[in-house]
Residue frames as qw, qx, qy, qz and C-alpha x, y, z in Angstrom:
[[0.000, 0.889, 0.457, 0.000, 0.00, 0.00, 0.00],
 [0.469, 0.379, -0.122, 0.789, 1.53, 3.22, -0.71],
 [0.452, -0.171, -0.383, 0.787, 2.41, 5.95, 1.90],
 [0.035, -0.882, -0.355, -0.309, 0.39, 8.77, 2.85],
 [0.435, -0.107, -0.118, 0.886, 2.19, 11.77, 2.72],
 [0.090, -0.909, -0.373, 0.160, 1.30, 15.11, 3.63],
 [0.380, 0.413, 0.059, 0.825, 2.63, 18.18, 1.02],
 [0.262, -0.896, -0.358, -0.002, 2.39, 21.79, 2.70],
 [0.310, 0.310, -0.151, 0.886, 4.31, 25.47, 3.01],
 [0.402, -0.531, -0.610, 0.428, 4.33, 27.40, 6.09],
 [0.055, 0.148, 0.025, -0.987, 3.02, 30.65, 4.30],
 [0.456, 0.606, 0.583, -0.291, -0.69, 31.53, 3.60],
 [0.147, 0.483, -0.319, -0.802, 0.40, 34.10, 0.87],
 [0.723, 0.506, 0.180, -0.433, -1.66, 33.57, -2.25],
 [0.876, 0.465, -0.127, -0.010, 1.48, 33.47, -3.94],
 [0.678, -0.578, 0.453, 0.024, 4.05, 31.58, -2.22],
 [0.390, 0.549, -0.735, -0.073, 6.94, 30.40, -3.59],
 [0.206, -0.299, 0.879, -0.308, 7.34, 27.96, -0.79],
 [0.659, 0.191, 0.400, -0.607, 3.79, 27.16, -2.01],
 [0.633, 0.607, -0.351, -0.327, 4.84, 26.53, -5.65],
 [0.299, 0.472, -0.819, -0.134, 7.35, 24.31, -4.62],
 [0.421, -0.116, 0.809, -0.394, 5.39, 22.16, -1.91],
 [0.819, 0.395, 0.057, -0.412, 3.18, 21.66, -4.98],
 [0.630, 0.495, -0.593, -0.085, 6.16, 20.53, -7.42],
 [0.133, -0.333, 0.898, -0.255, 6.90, 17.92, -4.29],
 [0.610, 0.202, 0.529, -0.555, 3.51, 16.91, -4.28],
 [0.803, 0.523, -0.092, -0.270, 3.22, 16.34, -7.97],
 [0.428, 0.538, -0.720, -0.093, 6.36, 14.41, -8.04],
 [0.365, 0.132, 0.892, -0.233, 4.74, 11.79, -5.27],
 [0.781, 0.342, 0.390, -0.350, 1.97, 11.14, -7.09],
 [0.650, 0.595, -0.415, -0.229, 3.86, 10.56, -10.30],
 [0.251, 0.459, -0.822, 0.224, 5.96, 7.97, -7.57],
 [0.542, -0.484, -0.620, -0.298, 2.80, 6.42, -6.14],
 [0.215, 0.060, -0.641, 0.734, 2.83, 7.87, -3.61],
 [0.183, -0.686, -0.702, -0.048, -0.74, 8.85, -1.45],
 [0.274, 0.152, -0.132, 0.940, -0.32, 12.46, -1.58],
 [0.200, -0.844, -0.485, 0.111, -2.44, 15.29, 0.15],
 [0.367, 0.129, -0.010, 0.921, -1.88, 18.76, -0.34],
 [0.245, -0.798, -0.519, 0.183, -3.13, 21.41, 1.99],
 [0.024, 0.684, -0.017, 0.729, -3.13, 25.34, 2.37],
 [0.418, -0.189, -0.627, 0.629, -2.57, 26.48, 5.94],
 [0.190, -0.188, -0.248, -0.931, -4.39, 29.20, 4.86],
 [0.560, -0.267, -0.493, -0.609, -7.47, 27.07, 5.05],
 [0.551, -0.329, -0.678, 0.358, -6.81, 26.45, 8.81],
 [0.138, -0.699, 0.060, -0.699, -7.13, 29.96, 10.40],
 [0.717, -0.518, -0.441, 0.150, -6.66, 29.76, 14.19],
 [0.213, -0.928, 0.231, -0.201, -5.56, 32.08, 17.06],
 [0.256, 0.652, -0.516, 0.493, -2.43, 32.41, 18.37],
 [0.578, -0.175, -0.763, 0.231, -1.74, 29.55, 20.89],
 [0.099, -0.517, 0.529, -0.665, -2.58, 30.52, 24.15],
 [0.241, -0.181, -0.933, 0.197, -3.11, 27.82, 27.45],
 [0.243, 0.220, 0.375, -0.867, -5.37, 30.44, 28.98],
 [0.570, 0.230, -0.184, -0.767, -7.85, 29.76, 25.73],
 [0.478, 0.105, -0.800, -0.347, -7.15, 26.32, 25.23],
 [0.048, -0.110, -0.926, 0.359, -8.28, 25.46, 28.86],
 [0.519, 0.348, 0.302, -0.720, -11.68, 27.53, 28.79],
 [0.651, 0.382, 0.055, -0.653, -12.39, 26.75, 25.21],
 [0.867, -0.069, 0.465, 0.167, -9.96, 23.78, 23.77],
 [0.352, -0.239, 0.447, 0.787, -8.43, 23.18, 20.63],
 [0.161, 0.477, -0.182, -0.845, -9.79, 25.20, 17.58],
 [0.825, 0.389, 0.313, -0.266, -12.08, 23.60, 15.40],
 [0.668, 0.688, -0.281, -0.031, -9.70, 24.15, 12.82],
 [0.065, 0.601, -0.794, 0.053, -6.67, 22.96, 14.57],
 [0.717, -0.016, 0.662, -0.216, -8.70, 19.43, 15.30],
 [0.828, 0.497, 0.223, -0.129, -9.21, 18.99, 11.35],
 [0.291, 0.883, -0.369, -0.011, -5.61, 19.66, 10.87],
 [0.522, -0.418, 0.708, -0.225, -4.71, 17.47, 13.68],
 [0.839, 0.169, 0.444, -0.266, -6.43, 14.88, 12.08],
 [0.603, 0.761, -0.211, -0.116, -4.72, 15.10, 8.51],
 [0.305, 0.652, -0.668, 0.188, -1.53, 15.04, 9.94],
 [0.715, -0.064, 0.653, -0.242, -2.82, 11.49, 12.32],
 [0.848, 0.426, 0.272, -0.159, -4.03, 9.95, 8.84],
 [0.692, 0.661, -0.198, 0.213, -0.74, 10.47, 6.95],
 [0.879, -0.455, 0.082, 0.113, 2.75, 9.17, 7.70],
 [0.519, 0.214, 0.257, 0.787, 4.64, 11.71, 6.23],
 [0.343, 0.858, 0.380, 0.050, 4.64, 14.90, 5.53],
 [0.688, 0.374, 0.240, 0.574, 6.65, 17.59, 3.38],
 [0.103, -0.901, -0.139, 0.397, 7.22, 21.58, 4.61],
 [0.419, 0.538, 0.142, 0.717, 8.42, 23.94, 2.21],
 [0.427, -0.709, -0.390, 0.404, 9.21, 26.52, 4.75],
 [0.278, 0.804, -0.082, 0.520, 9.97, 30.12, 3.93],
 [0.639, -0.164, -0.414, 0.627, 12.52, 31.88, 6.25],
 [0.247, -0.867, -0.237, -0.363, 11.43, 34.72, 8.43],
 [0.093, -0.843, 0.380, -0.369, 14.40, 36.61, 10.27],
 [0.172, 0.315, -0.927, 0.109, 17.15, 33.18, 10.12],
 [0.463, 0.217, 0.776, -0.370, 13.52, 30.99, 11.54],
 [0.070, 0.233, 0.909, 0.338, 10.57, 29.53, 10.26],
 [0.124, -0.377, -0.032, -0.917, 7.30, 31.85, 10.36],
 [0.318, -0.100, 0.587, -0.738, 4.77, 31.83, 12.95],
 [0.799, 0.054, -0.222, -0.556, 1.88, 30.36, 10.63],
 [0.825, 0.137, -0.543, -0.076, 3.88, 27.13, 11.02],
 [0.071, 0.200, -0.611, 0.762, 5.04, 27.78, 14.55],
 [0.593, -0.026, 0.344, -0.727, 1.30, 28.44, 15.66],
 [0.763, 0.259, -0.490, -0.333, 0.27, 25.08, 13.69],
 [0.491, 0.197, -0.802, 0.276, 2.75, 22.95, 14.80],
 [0.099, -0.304, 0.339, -0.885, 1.38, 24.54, 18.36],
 [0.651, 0.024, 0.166, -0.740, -2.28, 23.85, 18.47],
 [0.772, 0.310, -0.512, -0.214, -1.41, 20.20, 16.71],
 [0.325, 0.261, -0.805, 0.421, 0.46, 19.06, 19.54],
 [0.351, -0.279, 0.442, -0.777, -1.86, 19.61, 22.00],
 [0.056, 0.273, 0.942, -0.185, -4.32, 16.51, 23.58],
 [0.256, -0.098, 0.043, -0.961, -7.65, 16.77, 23.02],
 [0.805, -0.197, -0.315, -0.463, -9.34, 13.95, 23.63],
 [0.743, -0.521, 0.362, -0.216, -9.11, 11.67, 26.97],
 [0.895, -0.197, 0.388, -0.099, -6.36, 9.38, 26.74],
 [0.667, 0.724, -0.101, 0.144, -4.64, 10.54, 23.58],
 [0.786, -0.100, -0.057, 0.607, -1.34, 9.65, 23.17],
 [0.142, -0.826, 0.038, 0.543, 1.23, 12.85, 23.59],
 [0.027, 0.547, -0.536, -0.643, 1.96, 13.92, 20.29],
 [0.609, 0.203, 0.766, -0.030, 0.01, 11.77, 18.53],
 [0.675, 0.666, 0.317, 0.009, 0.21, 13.92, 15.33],
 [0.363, 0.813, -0.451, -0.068, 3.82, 13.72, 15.18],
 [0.586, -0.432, 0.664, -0.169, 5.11, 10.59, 16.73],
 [0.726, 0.249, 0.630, 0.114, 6.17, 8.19, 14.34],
 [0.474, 0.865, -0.028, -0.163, 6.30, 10.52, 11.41],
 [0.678, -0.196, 0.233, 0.669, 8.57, 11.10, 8.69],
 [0.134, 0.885, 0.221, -0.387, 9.57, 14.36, 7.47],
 [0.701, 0.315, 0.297, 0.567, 11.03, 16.16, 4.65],
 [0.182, -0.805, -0.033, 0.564, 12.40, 19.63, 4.60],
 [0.477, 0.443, 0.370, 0.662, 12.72, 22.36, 1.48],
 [0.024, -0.892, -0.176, 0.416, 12.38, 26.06, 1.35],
 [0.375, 0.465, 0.288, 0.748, 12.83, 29.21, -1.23],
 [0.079, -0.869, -0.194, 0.448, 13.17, 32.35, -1.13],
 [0.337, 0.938, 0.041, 0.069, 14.25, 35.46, -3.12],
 [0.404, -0.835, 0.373, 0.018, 17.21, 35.50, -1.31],
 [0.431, 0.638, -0.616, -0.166, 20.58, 33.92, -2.23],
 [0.013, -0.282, 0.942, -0.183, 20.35, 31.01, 0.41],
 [0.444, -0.238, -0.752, -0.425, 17.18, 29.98, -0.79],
 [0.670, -0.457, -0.210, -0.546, 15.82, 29.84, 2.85],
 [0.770, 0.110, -0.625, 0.070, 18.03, 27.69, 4.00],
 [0.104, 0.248, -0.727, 0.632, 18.73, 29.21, 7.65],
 [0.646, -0.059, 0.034, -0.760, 15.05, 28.78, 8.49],
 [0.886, -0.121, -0.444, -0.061, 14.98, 24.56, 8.15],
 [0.293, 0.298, -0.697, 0.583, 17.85, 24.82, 11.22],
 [0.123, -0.233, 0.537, -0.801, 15.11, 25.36, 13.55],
 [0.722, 0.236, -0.061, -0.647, 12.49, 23.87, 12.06],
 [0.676, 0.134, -0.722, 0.056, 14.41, 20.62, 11.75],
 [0.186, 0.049, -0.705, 0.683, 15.40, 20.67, 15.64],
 [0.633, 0.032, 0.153, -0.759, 11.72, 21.43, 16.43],
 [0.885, 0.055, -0.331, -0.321, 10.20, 18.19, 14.52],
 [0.782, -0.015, -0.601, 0.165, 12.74, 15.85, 15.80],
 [0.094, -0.094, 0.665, -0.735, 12.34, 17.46, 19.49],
 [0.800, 0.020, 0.226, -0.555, 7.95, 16.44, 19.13],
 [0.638, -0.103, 0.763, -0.022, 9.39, 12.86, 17.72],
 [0.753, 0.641, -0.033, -0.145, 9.20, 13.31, 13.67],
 [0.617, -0.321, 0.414, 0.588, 12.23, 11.92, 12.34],
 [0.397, 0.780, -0.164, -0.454, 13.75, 14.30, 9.64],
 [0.909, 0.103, 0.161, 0.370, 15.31, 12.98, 6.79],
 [0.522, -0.464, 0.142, 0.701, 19.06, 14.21, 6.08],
 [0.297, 0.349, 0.470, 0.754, 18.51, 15.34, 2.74],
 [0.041, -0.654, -0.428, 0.623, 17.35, 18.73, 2.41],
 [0.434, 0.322, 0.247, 0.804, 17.15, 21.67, -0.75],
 [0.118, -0.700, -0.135, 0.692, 17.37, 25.25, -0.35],
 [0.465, 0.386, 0.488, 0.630, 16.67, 27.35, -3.95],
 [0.235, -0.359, 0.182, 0.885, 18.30, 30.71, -4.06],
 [0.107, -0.005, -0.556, -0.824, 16.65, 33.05, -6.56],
 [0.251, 0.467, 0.842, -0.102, 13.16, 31.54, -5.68],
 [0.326, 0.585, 0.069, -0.739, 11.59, 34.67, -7.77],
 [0.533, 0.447, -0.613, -0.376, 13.16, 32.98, -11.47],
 [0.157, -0.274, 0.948, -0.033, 13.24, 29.45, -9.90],
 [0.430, 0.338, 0.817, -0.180, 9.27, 28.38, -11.18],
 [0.059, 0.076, 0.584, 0.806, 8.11, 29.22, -14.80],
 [0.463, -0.020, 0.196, -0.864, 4.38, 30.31, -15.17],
 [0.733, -0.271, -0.547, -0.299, 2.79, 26.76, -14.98],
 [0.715, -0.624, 0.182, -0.259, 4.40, 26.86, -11.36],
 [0.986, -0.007, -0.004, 0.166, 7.22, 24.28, -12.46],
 [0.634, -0.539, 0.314, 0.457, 10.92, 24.01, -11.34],
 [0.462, 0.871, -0.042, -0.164, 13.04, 25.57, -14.05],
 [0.077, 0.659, -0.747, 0.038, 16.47, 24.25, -13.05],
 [0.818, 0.125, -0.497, -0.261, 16.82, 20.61, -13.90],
 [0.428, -0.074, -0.806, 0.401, 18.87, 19.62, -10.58],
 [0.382, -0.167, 0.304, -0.857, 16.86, 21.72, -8.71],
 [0.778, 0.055, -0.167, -0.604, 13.87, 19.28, -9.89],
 [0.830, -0.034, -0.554, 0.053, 15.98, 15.96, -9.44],
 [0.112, 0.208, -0.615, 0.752, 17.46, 16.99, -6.12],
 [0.467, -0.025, 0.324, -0.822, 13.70, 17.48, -5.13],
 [0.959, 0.014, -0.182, -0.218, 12.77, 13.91, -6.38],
 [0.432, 0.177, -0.811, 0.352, 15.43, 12.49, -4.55],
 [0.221, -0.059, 0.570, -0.789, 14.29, 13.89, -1.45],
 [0.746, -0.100, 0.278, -0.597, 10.51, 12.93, -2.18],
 [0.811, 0.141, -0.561, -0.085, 11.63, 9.37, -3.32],
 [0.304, 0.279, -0.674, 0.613, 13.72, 9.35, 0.27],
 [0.437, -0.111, 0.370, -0.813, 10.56, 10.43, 2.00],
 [0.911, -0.126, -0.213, -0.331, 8.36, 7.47, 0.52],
 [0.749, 0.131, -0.643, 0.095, 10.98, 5.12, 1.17],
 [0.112, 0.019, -0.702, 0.703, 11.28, 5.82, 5.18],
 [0.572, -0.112, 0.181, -0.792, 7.64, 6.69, 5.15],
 [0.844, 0.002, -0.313, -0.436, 7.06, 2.85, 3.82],
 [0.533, 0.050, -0.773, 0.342, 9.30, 1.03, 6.27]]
């Protein structure tokens, strides 16, 4: 049975780069059978963590249907943009409200335990994002995701997708099918 992976970029912008590329991962699992999903964070909207809200009111409707996504799939991909040498808060507050119990008896972490992850990121900038997965790697494998080692950072991200959205630099594009061929193969063992 193939792997259900989860594609996603930790910006809402309309037009993300980080978005463009979590897509071109996404479309290169399914062309590797993978069981892809691809999600907008956008379409999650939720406040800013606080314990004070989760104890009166719990977790966010929107962070339960998120939770859930990332329960049902054993994988999942982050194109992360880089927001002053980090990762941004959309995916900070996510990660946040995902961790949390909400139901009697639930394991801790129970939508990241066991996971495997994959890590990419663009930007305009000349290191493509690349100081932004440092923390963002050390995060996942401090809730129990195991990252994998492989990783790609693409410099330029303004000229790096043509106007169907696709990678323009040929290693760019096989560097990023290694990595999602690396992700099925640890996601299926």
């Amino acid at each position: 049975m193939a792997p259900k992976i989860l594609f996603l970029a930790g910006s809402a912008r309309k037009d993300s780069l980080n978005k463009k590329l979590a897509k071109v991962a996404y479309e290169l699992a399914l062309e590797q059978g993978a069981d892809a999903t691809f999600i907008d964070l956008r379409d999650f909207p939720m406040p800013i963590y606080d314990g004070d809200d989760e104890a009166t009111d719990g977790l966010p409707e929107n962070a339960i249907k998120l939770k859930q996504l990332f329960i049902e799939h054993s994988g999942v991909f982050i194109a992360s943009p880089e927001y002053n040498s980090s990762f941004s808060a959309l995916l900070k507050n996510s990660i946040d409200w995902i961790s949390r119990p909400h139901v009697e008896k639930e394991r801790p972490l129970s939508a990241f335990s066991d996971k495997v992850a994959a890590l990419a990121s663009t930007s305009p900038g000349a290191l493509g994002g690349l100081r932004g997965l440092v923390p963002l790697r050390m995060l996942l494998g401090n809730i129990q995701v195991m990252v994998i080692p492989e990783q790609l950072a693409i410099g330029g991200g303004m000229t790096a997708f043509d106007d169907q959205g696709k990678l323009t630099d040929e290693k760019q594009q096989r560097a990023l099918g290694l990595i999602v061929a690396r992700l099925i193969s640890e996601t299926s063992n």
